[in-house]
C-alpha positions as CSV (number, residue, x, y, z in Angstrom):
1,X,27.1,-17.6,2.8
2,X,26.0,-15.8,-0.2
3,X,24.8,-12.4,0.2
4,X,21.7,-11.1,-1.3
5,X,22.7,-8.6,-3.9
6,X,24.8,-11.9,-5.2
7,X,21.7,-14.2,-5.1
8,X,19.3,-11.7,-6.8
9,X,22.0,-10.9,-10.1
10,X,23.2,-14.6,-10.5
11,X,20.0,-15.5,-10.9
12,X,18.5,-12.7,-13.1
13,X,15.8,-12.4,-10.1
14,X,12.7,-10.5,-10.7
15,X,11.6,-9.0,-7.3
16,X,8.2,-9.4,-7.7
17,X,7.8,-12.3,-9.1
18,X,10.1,-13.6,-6.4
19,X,7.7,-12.1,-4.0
20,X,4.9,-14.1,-5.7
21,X,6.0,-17.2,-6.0
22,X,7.7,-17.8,-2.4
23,X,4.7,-15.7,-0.8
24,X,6.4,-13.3,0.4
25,X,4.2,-10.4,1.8
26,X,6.7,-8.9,4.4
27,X,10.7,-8.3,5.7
28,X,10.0,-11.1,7.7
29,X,8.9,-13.4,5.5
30,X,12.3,-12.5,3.0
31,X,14.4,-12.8,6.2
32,X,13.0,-16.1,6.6
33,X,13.2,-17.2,2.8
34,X,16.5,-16.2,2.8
35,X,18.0,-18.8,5.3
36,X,15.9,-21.6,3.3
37,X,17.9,-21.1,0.6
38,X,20.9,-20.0,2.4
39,X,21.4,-16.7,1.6
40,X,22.3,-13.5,3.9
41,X,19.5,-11.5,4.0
42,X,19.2,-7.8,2.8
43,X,20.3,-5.1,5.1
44,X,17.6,-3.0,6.7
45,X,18.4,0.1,4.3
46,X,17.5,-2.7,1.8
47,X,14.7,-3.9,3.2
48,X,13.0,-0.6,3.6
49,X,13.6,-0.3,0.1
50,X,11.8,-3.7,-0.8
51,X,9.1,-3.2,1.4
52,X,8.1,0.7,1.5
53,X,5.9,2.1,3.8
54,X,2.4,2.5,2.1
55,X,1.0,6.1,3.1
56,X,-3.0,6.4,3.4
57,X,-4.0,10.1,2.5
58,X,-7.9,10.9,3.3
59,X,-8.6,13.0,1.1
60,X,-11.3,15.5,3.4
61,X,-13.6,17.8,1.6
62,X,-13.8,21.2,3.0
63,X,-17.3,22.5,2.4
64,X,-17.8,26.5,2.4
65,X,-20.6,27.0,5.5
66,X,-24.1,27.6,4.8
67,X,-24.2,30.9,6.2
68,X,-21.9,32.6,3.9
69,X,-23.7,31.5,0.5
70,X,-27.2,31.9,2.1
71,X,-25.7,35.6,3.1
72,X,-25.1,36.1,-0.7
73,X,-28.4,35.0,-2.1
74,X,-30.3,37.6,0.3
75,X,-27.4,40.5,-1.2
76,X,-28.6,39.2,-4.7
77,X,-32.6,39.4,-4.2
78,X,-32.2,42.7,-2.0
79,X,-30.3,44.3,-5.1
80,X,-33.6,43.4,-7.3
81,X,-36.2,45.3,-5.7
């Protein structure tokens, strides 16, 4: 059975395009691509580095509270009269 590395380089294989035209969204559905064409599938170091993990970040915005800038409009109008 040919191994993946082998498959990719013999055949000059662009990974996304790969992806794209086979419909392949996920480790499974390489795994499963793989045996179609008869090919030993990566190993899971090499899978997680075909398929990262996608982080979310939420972004949170941290608002200053009322109080405090209402507190320094009174200091301002105090210091005027």
């Amino acid at each position: 059975m040919t191994s993946w590395d082998d498959f990719v380089m013999r055949r000059s294989i662009n990974f996304e395009d790969f992806k794209q035209t086979y419909e392949i969204k996920n480790e499974t559905d390489l795994i499963e691509c793989c045996k179609r064409f008869g090919v030993e599938p990566p190993s899971q170091l090499k899978l997680a580095s075909l398929f990262p993990v996608q982080k979310s970040f939420v972004h949170e915005k941290v608002e200053e509270p009322v109080t405090a800038q209402v507190s320094r409009q009174n200091k301002k109008n105090k210091s005027k009269e």
